[in-house]
KOLDO-516073 format. One record per residue (C-alpha): residue in three letters; chain; x, y, z. Coordinates in nm, 4 decimals. Layout:
N
rest/kette/c1/c2/c3
ALA/A/X/Y/Z;
...
//
This chain:
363
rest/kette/c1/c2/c3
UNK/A/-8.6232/-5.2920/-5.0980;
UNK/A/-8.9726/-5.1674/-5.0287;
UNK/A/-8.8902/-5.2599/-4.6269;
UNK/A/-8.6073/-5.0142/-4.6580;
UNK/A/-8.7526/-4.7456/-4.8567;
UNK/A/-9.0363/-4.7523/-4.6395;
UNK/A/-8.8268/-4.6692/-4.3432;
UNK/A/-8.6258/-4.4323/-4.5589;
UNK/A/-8.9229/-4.2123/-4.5399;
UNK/A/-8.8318/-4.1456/-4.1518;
UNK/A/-8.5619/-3.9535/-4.2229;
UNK/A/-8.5027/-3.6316/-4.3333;
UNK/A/-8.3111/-3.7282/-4.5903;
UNK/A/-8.2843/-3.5305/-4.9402;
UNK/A/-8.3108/-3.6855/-5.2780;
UNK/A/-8.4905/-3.9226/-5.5078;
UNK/A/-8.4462/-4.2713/-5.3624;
UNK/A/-8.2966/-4.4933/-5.7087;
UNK/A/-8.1553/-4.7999/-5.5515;
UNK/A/-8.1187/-4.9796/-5.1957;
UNK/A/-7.8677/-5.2656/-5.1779;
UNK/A/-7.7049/-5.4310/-4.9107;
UNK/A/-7.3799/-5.3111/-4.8260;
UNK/A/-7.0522/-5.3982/-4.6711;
UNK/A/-6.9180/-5.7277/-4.4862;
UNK/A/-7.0085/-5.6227/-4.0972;
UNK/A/-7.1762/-5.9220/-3.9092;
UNK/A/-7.3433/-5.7100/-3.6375;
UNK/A/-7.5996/-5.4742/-3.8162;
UNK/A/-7.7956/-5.4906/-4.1479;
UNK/A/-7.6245/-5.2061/-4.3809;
UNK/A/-7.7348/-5.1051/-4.6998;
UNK/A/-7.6581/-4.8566/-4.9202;
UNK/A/-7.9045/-4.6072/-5.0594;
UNK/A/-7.8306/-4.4252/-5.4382;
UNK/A/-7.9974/-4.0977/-5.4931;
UNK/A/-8.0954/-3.9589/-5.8358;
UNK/A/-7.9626/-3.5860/-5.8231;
UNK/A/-7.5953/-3.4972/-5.8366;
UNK/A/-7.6280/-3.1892/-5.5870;
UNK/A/-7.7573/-3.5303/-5.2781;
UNK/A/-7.5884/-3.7260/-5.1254;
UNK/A/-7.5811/-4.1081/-5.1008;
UNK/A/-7.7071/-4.2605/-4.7533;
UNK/A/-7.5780/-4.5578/-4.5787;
UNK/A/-7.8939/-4.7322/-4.3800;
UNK/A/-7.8141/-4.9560/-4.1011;
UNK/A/-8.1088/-5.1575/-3.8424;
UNK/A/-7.9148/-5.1941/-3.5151;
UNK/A/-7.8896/-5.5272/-3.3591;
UNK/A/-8.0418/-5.4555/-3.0410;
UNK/A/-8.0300/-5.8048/-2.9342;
UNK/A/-7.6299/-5.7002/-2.8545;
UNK/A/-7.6560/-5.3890/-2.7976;
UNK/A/-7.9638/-5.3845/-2.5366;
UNK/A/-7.9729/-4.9724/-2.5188;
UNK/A/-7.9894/-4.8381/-2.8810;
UNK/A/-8.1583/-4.5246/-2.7512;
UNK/A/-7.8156/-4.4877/-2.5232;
UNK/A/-7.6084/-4.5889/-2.7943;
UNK/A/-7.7135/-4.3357/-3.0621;
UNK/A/-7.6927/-4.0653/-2.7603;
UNK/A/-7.3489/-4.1747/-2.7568;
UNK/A/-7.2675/-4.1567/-3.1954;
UNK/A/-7.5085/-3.8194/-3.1935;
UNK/A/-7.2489/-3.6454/-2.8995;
UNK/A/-6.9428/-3.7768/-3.0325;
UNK/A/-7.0131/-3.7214/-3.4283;
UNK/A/-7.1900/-3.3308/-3.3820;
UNK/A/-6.8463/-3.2476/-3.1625;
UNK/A/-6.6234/-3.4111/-3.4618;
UNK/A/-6.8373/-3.2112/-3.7222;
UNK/A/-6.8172/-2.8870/-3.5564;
UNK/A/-6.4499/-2.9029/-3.4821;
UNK/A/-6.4000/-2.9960/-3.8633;
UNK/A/-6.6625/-2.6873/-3.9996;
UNK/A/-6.3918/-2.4452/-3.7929;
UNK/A/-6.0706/-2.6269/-3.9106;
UNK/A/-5.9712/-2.4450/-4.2646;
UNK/A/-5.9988/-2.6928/-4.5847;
UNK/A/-6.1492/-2.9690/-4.3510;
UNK/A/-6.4376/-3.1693/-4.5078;
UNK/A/-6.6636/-3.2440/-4.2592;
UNK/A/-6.8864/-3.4541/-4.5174;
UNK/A/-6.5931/-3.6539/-4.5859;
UNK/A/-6.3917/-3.6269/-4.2395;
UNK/A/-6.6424/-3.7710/-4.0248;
UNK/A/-6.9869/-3.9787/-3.9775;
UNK/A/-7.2892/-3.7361/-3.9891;
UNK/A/-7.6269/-3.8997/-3.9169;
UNK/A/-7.9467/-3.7758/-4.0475;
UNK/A/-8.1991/-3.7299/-3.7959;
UNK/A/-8.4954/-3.8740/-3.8087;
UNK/A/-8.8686/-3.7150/-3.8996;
UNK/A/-8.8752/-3.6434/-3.5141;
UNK/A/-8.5641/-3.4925/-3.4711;
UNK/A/-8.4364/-3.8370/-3.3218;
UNK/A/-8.1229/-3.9951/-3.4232;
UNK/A/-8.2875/-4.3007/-3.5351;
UNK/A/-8.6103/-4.4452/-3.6332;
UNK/A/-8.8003/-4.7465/-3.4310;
UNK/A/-9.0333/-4.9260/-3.6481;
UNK/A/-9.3396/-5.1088/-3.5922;
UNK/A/-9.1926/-5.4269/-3.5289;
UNK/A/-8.9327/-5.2601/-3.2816;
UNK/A/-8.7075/-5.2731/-3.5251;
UNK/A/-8.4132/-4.9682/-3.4417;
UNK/A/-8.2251/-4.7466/-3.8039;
UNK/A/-7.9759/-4.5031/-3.8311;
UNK/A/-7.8981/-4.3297/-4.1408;
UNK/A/-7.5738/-4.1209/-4.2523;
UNK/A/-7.4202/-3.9488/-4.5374;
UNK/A/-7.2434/-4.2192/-4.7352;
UNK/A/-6.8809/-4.0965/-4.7716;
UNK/A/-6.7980/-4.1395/-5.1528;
UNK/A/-6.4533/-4.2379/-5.2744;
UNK/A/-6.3522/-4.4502/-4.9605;
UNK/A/-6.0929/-4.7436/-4.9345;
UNK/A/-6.1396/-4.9627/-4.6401;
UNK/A/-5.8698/-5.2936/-4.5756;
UNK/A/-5.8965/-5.5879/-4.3305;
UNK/A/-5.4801/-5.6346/-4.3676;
UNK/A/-5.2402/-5.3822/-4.2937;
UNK/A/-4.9623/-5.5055/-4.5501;
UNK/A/-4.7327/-5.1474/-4.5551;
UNK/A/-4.5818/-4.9144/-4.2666;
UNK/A/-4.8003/-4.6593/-4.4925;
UNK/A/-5.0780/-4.8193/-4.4179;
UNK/A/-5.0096/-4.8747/-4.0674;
UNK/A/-4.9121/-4.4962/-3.9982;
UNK/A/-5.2341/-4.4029/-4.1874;
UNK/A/-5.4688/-4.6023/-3.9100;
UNK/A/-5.2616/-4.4921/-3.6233;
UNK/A/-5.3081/-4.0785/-3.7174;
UNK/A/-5.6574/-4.1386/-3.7596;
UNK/A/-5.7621/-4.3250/-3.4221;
UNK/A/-5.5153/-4.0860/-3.2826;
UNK/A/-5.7235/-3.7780/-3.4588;
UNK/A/-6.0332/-3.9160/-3.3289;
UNK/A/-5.9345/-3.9778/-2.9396;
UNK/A/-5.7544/-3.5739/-2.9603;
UNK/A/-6.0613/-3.4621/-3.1121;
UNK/A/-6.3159/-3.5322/-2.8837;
UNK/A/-6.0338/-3.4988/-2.5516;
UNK/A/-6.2522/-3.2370/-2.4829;
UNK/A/-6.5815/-3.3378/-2.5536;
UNK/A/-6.8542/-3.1123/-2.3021;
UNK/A/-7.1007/-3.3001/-2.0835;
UNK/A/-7.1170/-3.5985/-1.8621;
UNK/A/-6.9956/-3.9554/-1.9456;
UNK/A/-7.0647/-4.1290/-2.2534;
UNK/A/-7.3290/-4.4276/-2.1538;
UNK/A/-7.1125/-4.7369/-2.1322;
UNK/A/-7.2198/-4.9670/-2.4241;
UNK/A/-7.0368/-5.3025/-2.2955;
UNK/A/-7.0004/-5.2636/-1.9243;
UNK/A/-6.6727/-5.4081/-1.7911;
UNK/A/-6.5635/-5.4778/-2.2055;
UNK/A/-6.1816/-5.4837/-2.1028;
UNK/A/-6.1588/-5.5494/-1.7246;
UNK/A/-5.8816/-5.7646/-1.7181;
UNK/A/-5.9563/-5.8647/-1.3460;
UNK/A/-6.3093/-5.9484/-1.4297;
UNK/A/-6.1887/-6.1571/-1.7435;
UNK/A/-5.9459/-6.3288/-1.5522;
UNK/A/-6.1991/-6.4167/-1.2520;
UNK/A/-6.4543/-6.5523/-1.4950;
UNK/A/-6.1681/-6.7923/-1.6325;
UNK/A/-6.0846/-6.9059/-1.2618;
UNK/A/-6.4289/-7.0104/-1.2144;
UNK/A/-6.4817/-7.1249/-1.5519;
UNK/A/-6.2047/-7.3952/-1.4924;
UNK/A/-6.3251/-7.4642/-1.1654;
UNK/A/-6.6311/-7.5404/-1.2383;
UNK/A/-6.5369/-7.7497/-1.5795;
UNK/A/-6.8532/-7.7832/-1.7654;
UNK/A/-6.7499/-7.9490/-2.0643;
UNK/A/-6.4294/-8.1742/-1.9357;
UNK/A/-6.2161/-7.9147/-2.0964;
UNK/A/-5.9840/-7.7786/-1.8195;
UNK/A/-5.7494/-8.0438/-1.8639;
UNK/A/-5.6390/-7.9613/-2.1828;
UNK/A/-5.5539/-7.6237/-2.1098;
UNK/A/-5.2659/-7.6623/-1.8164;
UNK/A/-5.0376/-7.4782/-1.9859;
UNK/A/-5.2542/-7.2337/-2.1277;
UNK/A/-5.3621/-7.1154/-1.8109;
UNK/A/-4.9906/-7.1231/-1.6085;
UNK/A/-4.9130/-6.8771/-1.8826;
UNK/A/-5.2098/-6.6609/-1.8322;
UNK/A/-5.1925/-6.6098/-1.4457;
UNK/A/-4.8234/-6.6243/-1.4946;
UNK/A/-4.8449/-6.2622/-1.6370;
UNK/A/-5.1720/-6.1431/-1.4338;
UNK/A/-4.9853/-5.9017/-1.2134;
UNK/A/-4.8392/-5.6787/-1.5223;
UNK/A/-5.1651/-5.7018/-1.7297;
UNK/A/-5.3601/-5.5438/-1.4624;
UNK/A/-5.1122/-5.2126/-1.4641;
UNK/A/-5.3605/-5.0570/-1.6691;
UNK/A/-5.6903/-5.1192/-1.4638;
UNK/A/-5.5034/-5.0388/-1.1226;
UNK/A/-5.3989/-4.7276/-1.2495;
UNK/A/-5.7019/-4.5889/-1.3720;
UNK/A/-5.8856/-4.7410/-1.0551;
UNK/A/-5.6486/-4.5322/-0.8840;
UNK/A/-5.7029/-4.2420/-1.0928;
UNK/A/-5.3477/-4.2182/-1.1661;
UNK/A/-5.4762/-4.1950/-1.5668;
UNK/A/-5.7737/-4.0471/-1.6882;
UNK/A/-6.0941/-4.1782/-1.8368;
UNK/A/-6.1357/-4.0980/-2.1668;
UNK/A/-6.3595/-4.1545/-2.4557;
UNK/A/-6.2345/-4.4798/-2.6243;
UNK/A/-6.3575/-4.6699/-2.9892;
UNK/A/-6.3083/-4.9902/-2.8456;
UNK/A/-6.3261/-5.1830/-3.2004;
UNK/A/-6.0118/-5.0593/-3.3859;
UNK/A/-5.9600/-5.2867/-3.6457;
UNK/A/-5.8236/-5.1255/-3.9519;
UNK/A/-6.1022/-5.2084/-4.1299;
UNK/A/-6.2989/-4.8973/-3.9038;
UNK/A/-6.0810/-4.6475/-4.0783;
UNK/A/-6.1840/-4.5031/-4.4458;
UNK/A/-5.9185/-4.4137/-4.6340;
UNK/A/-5.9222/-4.2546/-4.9711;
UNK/A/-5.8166/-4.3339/-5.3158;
UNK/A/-5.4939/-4.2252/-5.2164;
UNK/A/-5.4832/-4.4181/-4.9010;
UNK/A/-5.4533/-4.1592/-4.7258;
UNK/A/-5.6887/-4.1433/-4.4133;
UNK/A/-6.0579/-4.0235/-4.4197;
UNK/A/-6.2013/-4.0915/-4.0733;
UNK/A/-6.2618/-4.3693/-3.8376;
UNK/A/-6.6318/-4.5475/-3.8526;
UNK/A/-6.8141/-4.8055/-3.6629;
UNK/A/-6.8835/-4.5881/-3.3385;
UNK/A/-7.0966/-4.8518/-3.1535;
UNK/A/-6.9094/-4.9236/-2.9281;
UNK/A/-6.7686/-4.5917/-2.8212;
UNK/A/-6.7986/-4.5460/-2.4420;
UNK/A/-6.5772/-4.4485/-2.1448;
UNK/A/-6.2396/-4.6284/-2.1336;
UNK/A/-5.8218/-4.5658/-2.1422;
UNK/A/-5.6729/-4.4835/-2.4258;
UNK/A/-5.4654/-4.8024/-2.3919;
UNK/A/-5.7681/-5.0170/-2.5359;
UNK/A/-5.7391/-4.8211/-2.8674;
UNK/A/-5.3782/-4.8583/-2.9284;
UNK/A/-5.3518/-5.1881/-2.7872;
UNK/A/-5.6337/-5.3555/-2.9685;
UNK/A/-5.4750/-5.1541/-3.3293;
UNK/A/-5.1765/-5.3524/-3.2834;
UNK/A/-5.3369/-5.6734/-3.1924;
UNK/A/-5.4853/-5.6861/-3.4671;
UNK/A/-5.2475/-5.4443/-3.7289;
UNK/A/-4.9316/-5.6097/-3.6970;
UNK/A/-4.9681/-5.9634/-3.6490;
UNK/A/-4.7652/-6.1225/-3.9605;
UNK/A/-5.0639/-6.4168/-3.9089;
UNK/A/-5.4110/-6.4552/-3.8493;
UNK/A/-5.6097/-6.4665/-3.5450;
UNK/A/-5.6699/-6.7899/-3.5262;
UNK/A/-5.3706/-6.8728/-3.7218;
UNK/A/-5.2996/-7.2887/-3.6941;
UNK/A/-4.9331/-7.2668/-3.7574;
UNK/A/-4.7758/-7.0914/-3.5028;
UNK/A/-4.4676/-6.9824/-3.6740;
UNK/A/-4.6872/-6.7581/-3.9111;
UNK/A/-4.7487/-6.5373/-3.5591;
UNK/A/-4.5295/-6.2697/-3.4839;
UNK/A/-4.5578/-5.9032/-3.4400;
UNK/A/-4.3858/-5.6953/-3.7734;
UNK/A/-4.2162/-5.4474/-3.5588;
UNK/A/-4.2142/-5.1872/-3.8840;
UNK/A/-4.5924/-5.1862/-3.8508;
UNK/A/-4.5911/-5.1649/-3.4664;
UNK/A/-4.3253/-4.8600/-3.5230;
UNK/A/-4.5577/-4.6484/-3.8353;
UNK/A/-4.9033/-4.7297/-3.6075;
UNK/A/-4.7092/-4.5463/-3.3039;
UNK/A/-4.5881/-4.2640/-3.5494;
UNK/A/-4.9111/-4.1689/-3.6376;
UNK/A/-5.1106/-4.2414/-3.3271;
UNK/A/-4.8606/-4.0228/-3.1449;
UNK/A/-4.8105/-3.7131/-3.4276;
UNK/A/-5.1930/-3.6564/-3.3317;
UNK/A/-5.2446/-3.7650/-2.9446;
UNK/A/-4.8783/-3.6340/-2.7615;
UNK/A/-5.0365/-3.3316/-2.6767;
UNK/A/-5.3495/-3.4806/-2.5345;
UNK/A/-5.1654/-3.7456/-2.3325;
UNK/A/-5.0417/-3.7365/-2.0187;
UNK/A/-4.6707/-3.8962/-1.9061;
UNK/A/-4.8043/-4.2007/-1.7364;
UNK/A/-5.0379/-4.2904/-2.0357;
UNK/A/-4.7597/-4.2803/-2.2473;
UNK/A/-4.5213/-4.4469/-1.9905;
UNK/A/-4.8159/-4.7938/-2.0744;
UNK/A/-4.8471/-4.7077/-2.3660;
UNK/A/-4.6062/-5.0122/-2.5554;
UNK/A/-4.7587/-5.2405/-2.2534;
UNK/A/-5.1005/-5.1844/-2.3963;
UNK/A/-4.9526/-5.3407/-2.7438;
UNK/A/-4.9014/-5.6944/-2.4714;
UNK/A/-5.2378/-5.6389/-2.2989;
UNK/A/-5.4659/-5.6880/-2.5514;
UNK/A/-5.3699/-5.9600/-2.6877;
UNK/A/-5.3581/-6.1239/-2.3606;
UNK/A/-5.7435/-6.0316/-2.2996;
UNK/A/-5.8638/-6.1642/-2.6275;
UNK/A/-5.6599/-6.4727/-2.5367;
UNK/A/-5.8468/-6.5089/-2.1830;
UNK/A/-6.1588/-6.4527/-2.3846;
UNK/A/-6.0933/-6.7207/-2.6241;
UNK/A/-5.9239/-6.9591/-2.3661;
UNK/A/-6.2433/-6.8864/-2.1014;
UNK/A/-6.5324/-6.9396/-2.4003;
UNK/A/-6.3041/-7.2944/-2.5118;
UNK/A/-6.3169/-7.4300/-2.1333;
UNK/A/-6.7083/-7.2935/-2.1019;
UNK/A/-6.8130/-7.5464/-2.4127;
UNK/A/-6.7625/-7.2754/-2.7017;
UNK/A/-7.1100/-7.0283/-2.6124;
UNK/A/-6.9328/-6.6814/-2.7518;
UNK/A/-6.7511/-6.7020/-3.0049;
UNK/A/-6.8932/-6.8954/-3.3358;
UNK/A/-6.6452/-7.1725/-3.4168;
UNK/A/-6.6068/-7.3742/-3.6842;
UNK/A/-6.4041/-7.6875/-3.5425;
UNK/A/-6.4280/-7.8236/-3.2198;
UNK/A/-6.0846/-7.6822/-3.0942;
UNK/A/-6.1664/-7.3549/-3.2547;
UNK/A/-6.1278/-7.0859/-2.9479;
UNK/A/-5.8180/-7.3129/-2.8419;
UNK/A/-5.6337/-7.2568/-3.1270;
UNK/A/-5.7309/-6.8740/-3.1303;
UNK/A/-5.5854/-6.8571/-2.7627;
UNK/A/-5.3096/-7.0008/-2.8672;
UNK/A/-5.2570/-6.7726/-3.1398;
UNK/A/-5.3225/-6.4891/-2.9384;
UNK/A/-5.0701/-6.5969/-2.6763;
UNK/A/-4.7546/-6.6981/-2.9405;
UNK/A/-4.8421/-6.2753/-3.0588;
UNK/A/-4.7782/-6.1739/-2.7341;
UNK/A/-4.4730/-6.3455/-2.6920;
UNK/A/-4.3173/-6.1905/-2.9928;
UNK/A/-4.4217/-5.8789/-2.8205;
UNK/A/-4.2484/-5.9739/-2.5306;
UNK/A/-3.9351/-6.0158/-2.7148;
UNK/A/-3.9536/-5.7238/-2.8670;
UNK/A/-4.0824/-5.5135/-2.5907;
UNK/A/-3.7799/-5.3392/-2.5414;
UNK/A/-3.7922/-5.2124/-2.8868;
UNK/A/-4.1713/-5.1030/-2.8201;
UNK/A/-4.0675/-4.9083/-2.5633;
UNK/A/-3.8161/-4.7305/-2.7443;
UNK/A/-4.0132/-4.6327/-3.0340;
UNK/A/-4.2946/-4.5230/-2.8001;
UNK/A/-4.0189/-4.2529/-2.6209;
UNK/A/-3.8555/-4.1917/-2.9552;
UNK/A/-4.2143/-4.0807/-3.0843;
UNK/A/-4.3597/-3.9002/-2.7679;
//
């Protein structure tokens, strides 16, 4: 604690400091949580940013700094919004900064804990679902507009499904570990479907749909909800960078309506609830429709398909590679995870029909 409330004394926080203790389950960044004394100051959450990932934290926090001040103004002009409660809001460093580099070259953030919040790794009701889909939707309408140039890209080439697919070509080729073999039919099904799950790419390559400014990491667990369960904001803007608005949705209902678990070993646990795929699109779309153009929305239910299919190649590429990604706890680990991934998408792709309907019925 006397690390932290060292560091704590870089920011222009207000309050007397009573208590710093870890917070949260993230795996990325340290969090804690910091307790103030007075009733009229706020709590703080602290967080040092990995900067072994992310190599650019001064780019990064450029990136949360834009995107948070635009959310916080459009909420202090929005009539009984809570912009304390409705979005993150940092607290800039002594140096106007919005973070702190220590000594060691250590990089810390610091923002106004939001009290009261609910936060759940499974989506188990349509309520639930619909809740997470109006509040990524809220956050991609409400920064449509965001002034200046492009957001600096965090991850380059994060979901280019070309890219992915080249690196598993070569991965196999080249057959590090004596793995290739055991993935035959893994890979027929994954450049059996490589023409569709480009759509996406080619058309923004194109610039037949626009770039926008995309979460890229929306798990459910990124969206506070309150004690009602009904939807606060969406956190965990590290990764936030230029992308289609495909990622978002796609990646929601990757990973909100699969009736299993990622790397679920019994494959008839896998399917996609198609009540949670229908209350996500609800809510995405009640905030977004206006914002979104007619070919977005025509992709839209193929973005459900895509990602899936991309985590799949990621998993399938890292198995074949000898496992140097993703941490694994058996030796078949990203196999099974690929597998998983792909017996998802093929319950979307029984289903798509249905997607596609709900998507129009909704638009």
């Amino acid at each position: 604690m006397n690390n932290q409330q060292a560091i704590l004394k870089n920011f222009s926080a207000k309050g007397t400091i009573v208590s710093v203790l870890p917070y949260g389950s993230g795996h990325i960044n340290d969090t804690y949580k910091v307790e103030t004394a007075e009733k009229e100051c706020f709590n703080y959450i602290l967080q040092r940013i990995n900067h072994k990932i992310f190599k650019n934290v001064p780019g990064l926090m450029d990136n949360i700094d834009r995107v948070t001040r635009y959310i916080r103004k459009k909420l202090e002009n929005t009539p009984g919004a809570d912009p304390n409660r409705q979005g993150l809001t940092l607290i800039p460093a002594l140096d106007g900064k919005s973070y702190y580099q220590d000594q060691d070259g250590n990089f810390w953030r610091m923002y106004i804990f939001i009290e009261d919040n609910r936060s759940y790794d499974i989506v188990d009701t349509p309520e639930k679902a619909y809740e997470g889909g109006r509040m990524f939707g809220k956050f991609q309408s409400m920064i449509a507009d965001l002034p200046g140039g492009p957001l600096y890209e965090t991850i380059p080439d994060f979901h280019n499904i070309d890219m992915r697919l080249e690196t598993l070509r070569k991965t196999i080729e080249k057959d590090p570990v004596g793995r290739a073999s055991l993935v035959t039919a893994e890979a027929e099904f994954v450049f059996a479907r490589a023409e569709e799950m480009g759509t996406i790419l080619h058309l923004g390559q194109k610039g037949l749909i626009p770039q926008r400014i995309t979460h890229n990491d929306t798990k459910f667990n990124n969206v506070l909800l309150d004690s009602n369960d009904k939807g606060l904001c969406v956190i965990d803007l590290d990764t936030v960078m230029p992308g289609y608005v495909h990622y978002d949705f796609g990646d929601s209902i990757r990973t909100s309506t699969n009736t299993g678990a990622e790397d679920d070993p019994d494959l008839t646990r896998v399917e996609m609830d198609i009540r949670l795929f229908e209350a996500y699109t609800k809510g995405f779309l009640e905030e977004t429709r206006s914002t979104l153009t007619p070919l977005e929305l025509d992709n839209l239910a193929l973005a459900g398909k895509l990602l899936p299919y991309m985590i799949g190649v990621r998993f399938l590429t890292d198995y074949v590679d000898g496992d140097n990604y993703f941490k694994i706890k058996h030796e078949h680990h990203n196999l099974q995870r690929a597998r998983a991934q792909f017996k998802l998408l093929m319950s979307q792709e029984r289903q798509f029909g249905a997607m596609q309907d709900i998507v129009r019925r909704n638009a």
